[in-house]
N, C-alpha and C positions, 0 to 999 in steps of 0.2 A: 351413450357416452361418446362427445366427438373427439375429433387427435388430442389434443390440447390437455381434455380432462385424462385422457389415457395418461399424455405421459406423467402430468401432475402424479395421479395416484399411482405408476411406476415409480418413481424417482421419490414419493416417499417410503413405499415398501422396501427400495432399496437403499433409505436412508439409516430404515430401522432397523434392517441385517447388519449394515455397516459398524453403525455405535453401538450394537451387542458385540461387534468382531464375529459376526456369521458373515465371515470372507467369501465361502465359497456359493455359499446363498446371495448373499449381493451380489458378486461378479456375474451370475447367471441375469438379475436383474438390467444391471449394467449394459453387458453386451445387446439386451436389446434394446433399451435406451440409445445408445449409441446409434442404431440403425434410421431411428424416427428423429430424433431429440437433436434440433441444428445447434442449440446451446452449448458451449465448452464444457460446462459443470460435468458432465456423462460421461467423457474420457477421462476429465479431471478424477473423478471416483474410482471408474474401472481401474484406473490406474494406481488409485490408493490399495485397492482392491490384489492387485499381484505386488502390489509392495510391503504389503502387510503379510503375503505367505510366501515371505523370502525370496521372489521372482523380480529383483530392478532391472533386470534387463528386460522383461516384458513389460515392465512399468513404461520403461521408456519410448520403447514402442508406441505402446498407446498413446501417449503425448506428444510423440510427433506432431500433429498436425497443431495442438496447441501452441508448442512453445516455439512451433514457424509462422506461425500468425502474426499481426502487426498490435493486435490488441494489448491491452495489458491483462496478464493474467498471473498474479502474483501466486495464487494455490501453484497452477502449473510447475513456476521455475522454480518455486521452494520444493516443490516433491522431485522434481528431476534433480536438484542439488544433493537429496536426498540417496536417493537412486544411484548418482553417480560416487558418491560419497563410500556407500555400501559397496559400490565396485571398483576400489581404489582410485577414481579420475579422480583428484584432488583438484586441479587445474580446472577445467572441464566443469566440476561441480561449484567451485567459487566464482563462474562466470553468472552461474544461473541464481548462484544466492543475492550478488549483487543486485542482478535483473529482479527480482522478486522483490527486494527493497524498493529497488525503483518505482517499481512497477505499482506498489503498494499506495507510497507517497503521489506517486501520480492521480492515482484513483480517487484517493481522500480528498488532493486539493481541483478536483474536475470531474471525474466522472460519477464522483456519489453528490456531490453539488447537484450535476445536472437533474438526477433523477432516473441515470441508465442504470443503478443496480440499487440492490438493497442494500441501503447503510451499515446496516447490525452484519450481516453476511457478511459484506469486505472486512467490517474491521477486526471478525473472526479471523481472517488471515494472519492476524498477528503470531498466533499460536505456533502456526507450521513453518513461519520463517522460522522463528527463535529457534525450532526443533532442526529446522536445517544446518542453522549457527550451530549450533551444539552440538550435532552429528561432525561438524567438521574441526571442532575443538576450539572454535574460539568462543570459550566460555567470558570472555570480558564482552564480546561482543552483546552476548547474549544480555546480561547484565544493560549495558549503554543501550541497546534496542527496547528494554523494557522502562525503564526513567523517561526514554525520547517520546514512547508513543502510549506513557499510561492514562493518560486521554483518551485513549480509542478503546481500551479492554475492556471486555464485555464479558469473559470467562475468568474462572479462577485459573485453570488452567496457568494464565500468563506468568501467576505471581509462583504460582511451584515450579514454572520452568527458571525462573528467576532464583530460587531458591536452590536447584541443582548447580544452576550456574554457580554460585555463589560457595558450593558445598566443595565445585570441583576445583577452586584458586583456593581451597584451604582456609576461604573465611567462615567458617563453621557458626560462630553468632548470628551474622546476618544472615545465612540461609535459612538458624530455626526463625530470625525475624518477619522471613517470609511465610514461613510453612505455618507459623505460630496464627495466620490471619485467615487460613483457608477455612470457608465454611465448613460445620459440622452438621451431620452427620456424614454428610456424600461423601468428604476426604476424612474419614476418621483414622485410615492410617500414616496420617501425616502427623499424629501422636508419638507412633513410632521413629518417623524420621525423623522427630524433635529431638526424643531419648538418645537417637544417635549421634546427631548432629553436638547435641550438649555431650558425649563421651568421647567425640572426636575430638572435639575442644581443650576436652582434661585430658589427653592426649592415651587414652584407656583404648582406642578402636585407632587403629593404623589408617593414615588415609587411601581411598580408594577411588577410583572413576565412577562417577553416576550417570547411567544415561539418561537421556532426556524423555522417558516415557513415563507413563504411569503406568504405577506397577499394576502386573499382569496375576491378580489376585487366583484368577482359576487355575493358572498353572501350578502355582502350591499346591491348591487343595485335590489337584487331580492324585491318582497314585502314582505314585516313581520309581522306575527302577534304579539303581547306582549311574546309568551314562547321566539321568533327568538331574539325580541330587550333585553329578561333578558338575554336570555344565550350568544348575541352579548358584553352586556356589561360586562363578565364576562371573555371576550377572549381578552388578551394584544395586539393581534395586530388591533384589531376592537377600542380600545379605543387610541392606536396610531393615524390611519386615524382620527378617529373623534376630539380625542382634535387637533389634527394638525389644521383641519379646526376651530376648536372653538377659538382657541389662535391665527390662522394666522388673524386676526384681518386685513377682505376686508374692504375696502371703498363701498361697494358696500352694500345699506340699505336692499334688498330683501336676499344678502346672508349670513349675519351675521341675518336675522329672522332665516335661516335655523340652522346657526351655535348656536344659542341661542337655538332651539328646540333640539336639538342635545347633547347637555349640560344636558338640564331638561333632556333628556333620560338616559344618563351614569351615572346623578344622583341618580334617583330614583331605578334606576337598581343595583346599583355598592355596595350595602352594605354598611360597615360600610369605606370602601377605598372610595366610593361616597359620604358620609356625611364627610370625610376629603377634598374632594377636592373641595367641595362647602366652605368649609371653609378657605379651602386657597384662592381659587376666590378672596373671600370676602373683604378679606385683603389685596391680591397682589396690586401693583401697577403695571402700564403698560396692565393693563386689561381691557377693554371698558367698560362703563356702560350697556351694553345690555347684556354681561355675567353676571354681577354682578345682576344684577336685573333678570335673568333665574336662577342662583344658587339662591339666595333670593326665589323666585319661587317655587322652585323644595323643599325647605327647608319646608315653608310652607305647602304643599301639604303632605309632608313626617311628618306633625304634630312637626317638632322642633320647630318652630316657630308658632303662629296662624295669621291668618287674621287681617290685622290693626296692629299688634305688628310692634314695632321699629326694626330693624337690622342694626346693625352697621357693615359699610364699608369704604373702602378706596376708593373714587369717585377722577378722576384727580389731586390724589394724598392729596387729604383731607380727613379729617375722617367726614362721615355722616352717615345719618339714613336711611333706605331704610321702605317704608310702602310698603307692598303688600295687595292690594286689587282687588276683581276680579270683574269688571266691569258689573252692567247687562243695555242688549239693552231695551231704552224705545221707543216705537212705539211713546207712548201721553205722550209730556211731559206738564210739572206744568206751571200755566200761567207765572212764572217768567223767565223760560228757556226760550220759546217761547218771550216773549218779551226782553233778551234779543239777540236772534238770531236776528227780526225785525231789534233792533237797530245797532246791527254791520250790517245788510243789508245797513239800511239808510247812516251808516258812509260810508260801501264802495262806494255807489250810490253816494258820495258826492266826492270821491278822495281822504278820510280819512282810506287808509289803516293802519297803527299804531295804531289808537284808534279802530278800527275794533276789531283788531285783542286781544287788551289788553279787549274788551270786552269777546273774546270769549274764550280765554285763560283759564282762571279757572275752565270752566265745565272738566278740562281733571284731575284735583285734585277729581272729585263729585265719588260715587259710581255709580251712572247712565252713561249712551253709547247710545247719541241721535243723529242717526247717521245725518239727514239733518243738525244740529249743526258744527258736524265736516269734514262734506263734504264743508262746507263754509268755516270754518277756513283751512282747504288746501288749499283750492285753496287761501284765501288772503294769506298763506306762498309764495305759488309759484309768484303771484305778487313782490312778494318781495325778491325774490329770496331764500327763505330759502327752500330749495330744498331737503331737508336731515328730517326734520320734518313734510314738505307735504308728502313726499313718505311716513313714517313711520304710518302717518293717515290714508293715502288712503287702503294699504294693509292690515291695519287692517279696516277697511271698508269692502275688499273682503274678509276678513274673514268669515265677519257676514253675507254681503249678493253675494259672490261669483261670479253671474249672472246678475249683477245689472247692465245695460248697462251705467247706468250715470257714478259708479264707474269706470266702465273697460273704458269709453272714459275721464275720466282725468286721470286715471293712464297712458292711452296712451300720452294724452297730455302733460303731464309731463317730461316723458321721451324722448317726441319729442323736449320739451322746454334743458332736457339736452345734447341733441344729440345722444343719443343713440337709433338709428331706430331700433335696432333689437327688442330690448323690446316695443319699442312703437310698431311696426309691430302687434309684440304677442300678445298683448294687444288689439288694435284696430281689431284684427282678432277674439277674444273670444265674439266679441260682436253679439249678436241675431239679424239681421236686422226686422225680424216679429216684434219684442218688441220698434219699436223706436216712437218714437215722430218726427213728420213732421218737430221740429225745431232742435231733435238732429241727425238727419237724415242729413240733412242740413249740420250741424258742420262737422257730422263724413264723409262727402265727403271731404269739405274743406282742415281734417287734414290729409286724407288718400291723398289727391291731393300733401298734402306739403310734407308729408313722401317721395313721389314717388320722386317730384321737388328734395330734400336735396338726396335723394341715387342718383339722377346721378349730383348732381352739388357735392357730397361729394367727394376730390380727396383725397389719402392717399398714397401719393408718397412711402414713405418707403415701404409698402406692396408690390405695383405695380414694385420699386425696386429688393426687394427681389426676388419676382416669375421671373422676367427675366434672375436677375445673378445664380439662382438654374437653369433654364431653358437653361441658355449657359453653365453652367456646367455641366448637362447631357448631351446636345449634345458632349461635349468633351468624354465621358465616353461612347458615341457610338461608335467611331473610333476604325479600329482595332487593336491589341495589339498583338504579339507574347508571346505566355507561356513564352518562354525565350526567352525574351527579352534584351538585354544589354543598358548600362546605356544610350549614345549615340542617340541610336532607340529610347530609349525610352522618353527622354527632347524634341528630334526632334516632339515627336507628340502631346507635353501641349503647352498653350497659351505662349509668352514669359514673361507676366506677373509672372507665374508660378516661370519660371525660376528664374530670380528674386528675387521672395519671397522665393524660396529656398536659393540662395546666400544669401541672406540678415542671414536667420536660421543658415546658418554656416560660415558667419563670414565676409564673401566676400561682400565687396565693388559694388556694381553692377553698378551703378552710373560713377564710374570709368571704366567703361570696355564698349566701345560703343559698338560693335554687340552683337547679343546675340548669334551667334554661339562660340564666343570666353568666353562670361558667361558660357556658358553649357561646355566648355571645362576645363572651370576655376572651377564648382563645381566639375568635373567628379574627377578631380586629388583631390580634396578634399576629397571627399566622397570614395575613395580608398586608403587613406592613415590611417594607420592604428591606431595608436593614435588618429586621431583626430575621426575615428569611436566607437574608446572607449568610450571618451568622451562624445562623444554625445549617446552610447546606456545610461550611466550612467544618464544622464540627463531626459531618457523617463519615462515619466508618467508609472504606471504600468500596466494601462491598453493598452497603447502605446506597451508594452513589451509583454501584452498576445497575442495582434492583430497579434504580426510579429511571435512570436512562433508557433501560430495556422497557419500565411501561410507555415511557412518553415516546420514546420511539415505533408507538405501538398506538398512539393516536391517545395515548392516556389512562386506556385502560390494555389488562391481560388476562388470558388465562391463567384462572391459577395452578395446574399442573403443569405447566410450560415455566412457571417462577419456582415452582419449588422443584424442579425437576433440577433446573440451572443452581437457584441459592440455597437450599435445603426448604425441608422440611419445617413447619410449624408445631412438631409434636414436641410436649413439655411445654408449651408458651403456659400454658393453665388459663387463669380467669382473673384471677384476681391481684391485676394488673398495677395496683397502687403499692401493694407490700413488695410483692415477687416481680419486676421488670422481667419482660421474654427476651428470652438468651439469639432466638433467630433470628434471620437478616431482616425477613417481611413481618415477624412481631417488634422488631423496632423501630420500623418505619411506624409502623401502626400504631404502637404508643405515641409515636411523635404525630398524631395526627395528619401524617401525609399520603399513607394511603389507607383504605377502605375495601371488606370484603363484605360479598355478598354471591348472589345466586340473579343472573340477567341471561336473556332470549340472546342466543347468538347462533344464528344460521337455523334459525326455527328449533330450535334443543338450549334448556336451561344450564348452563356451567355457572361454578363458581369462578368470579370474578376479580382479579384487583383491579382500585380505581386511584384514580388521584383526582382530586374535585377540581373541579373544571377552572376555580380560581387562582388556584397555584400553579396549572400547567404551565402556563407562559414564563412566567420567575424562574422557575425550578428549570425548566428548558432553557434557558439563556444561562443561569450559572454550571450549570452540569455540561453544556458546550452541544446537547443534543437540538432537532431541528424543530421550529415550533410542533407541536403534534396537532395532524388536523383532524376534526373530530369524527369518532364511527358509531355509526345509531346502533337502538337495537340487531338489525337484521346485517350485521357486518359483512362479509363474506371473505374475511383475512382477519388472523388472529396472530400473524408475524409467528409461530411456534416456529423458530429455522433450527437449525441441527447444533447437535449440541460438542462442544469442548476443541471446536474445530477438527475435528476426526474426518469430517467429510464436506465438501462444498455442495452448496445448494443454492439456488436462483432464485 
């Protein structure tokens, strides 16, 4: 291997540390890069590299030599904007943000013309200015920068930062208008940001600062101690994800306990912006009671309120009074609880579930938590179907006694009675078999017998559906495909169905035209006529528009886990393409007949492929504003895959 290939295959193993965020594994990369690598990109990085583990003063360092150079190097002075930003040079850091604009425009109208860099890579830069703008609060900016250069975006990225911006001047509609566009699945919690955004709007979530990152999903899930959950509650996008879940308001009883604990936390965390948005809870309407009564909660605790005091709420839309009291567990209780548990025994023993139940009812108003009391009244709920107030008993039962095998085999059974085996499963698996009773030993065969019986009599046709029609649609995506392919070859090799559902996209009557070699003849004139290709590029989603510029920018064809890595995934598209349209960016290209997968020789090894047939490249490349693509044979030896979301620069 000579220099050349060394540093190549350096500089991507420390491209792939980088956009995992293995900081300190890239940096090691890095510095040697640095040593051999005359190219700026390698400071450029290291530099990302001590910026991203809180270090802008050695960021800066490292960039020296960059941002003294005469070159344009817009990553450089957006990250040193950055840098400086982080270490209050306000001044200092809007010298360098400007410079990076400059420095940007410069490139685009001269230096990517020429041919000195790679097109797609510069106009990745777009990402880290914005993110510089934004670090320095001028979120209008940020906004005006994404309108001026949305021509150049290549990443979704652009439009979420677009969408903070827009979150942080309080116009809450148009930022879910941005977030509402970002591909799914990669950004699927931009669902949540919606939830917010639309609660910020109804004025239910107090406004707050967003920063300009994407959220940093591992650090939730890692464990916390109280400094991780104050200063979690303190960072906009951490109280994004969580009020999402607090407000998406599941049907589901175990995860709205979560979503309510989750609440008490941003509460008591959140200062005096958490003592406002307990209080808007309080009021809001459209808000469940089990938030209401977690803010109530978290109020308490934080001494606004005391124990036993009244709080006034807006409960399914009426004004009432909320008492918070904290329950304590009695091992022994008074001979009147005890007798009356007895008697709702005898009632149920009779067939008198209602009167059971109105006897046992009351103890859940008392300040005592006895729990054989309310281990009876669940289960006479569940008799009775009220399946929403048994669950809520029982889990709080394993609260108190976690390990309780009687708890964990009605929580199981519970769940069996609503059909949901996976939880029942959970459930009757947490159970201790040492610890049982010869008669709940007994049972717990029984119900683990019925769980077994209901998974294979349970059929979920839709499911078993789906996995087939995905499964005949990779099989189509094996077959092989020519790089350059022409439109002909390539209809010849989808199902006719396909066909079809492309006629149907552009205008054509299919229905009317009995063979399909004469449909595929009839879209081809279509599809090469040149109006009506205007048309229809006008008509593409924008991220439809970034997908085809990233292939023709690519000589026409891509790999296809470098497209789905960037636009999402193709899972769910199914097969059967004429009833069911696919919901993904490169299944809708696909129905529209613009691009084409298959399985082609690239670098001596088969990959799946996307193409754009070799008659459309030229068209599509002029109205999408990309550069003609010139074409790459079998044996290619560049497949354009550069770095993803702008996290890192690459050459």
């Amino acid at each position: 291997m000579d220099v050349s290939e060394e540093i190549d295959a350096l500089r991507a193993k420390g491209l792939r540390h980088l956009n995992r965020e293995e900081f300190e594994e890239a940096e090691r990369v890095f510095k040697k890069l640095v040593k051999t690598d005359p190219s700026p990109a390698s400071r450029n990085n290291l530099a990302m590299c001590r910026f991203r583990q809180g270090d802008p003063e050695g960021a800066l360092m490292v960039l020296k030599p960059n941002l003294e150079a005469d070159l344009p190097n817009p990553f450089a002075h957006a990250l040193a904007a950055q840098a400086l930003a982080a270490l209050g040079r306000q001044d200092d850091a809007e010298e360098h943000l400007a410079r990076a604009i400059s420095d940007f425009e410069t490139g685009m109208e001269t230096v990517v013309p020429a041919g000195l860099v790679d097109r797609e890579s510069w106009r990745e830069y777009t990402v880290i200015i914005k993110r510089a703008a934004g670090d320095l609060g001028h979120h209008r900016q940020v906004l005006d920068l994404y309108h001026k250069w949305e021509r150049y975006h290549v990443h979704p990225e652009d439009r979420f930062l677009a969408g903070v911006a827009a979150f942080n001047i309080g116009r809450f509609s148009q930022a879910a208008s941005y977030w509402r566009r970002l591909p799914r699945p990669e950004w699927r919690f931009a669902d949540l940001y919606l939830i917010v955004a639309d609660a910020a709007n109804a004025g239910i979530v107090p406004p707050f600062p967003l920063e300009y990152r994407v959220p940093e999903l591992r650090q939730i899930k890692r464990r916390k101690t109280d400094d991780d959950l104050r200063r979690l509650a303190q960072q906009g996008w951490s109280r994004m994800i969580a009020l999402g879940d607090i407000l998406g308001e599941s049907a589901d009883h175990e995860e709205r306990q979560l979503a309510a604990a989750q609440l008490r936390t941003i509460i008591w965390h959140g200062g005096d912006w958490g003592l406002d948005l307990a209080k808007r809870i309080l009021s809001a309407r459209g808000v469940g009671k089990e938030m209401k009564l977690a803010a109530a909660e978290a109020l308490v605790d934080l001494g606004v309120y005391k124990e036993g005091e009244s709080i006034e709420a807006v409960v399914d839309g009426k004004r009432k009074w909320l008492v918070i009291r904290t329950p304590k567990v009695t091992e022994e209780p008074d001979e009147t609880t005890e007798a009356l548990v007895e008697e709702a025994r005898r009632l149920r023993d009779a067939g008198k579930i209602d009167e059971a139940i109105e006897k046992l009812q009351p103890l859940l108003g008392q300040g005592d938590f006895y729990p054989p009391a309310m281990l009876t009244l669940a289960n006479l709920l569940r008799r009775k179907d009220r399946l929403d107030e048994a669950e809520g008993l029982l889990l709080t039962l394993k609260e108190v006694a976690p390990r309780d095998p009687t708890v964990l085999f009605n929580l199981a059974a519970l769940y069996l009675q609503r059909g949901d085996l996976d939880r029942a499963t959970k459930y009757a698996g947490q159970i201790d078999r040492h610890e049982l009773t010869d008669e709940l030993r007994c049972k717990l065969r029984l119900l683990e017998d019925e769980i077994n019986r209901l998974a294979l009599l349970t059929v979920r046709p839709s499911q078993v559906v789906a996995a087939l029609a995905d499964s005949w649609r990779e099989e189509q995506e094996d077959k092989p495909i020519p790089l350059n392919v022409n439109l002909s070859r390539a209809m010849r090799g989808v199902p006719a169905g396909w066909v079809s559902a492309a006629c149907e996209e552009h205008g054509i009557d299919a229905g009317s035209i009995r063979h399909r070699r004469e449909r595929a003849e009839a879209l081809g004139q279509r599809l090469v006529d040149r109006r009506h290709i205007e048309e229809t590029v006008l008509k593409l989603e924008q991220d439809e528009k970034e997908a085809l510029r990233h292939i023709l920018d690519r000589g026409g064809w891509a790999k296809l886990s470098a497209l789905t890595r960037r636009f999402g995934s193709m899972e769910g598209d199914g097969f059967w393409w004429e009833e069911i349209p696919p919901r993904s960016t490169l299944g809708r290209l696909r129905r529209k007949a613009l691009v084409f997968v298959g399985r082609a020789v690239v670098e001596g090894r088969r990959y799946k492929v996307a193409v754009i047939p070799v008659e459309l490249r030229e068209g599509l490349a002029e109205l999408l504003g990309s550069p003609l693509p010139e074409a790459r044979g079998e044996d290619s030896n560049g497949n354009g895959d550069g770095n993803e979301g702008g996290r890192a620069e690459e050459t």
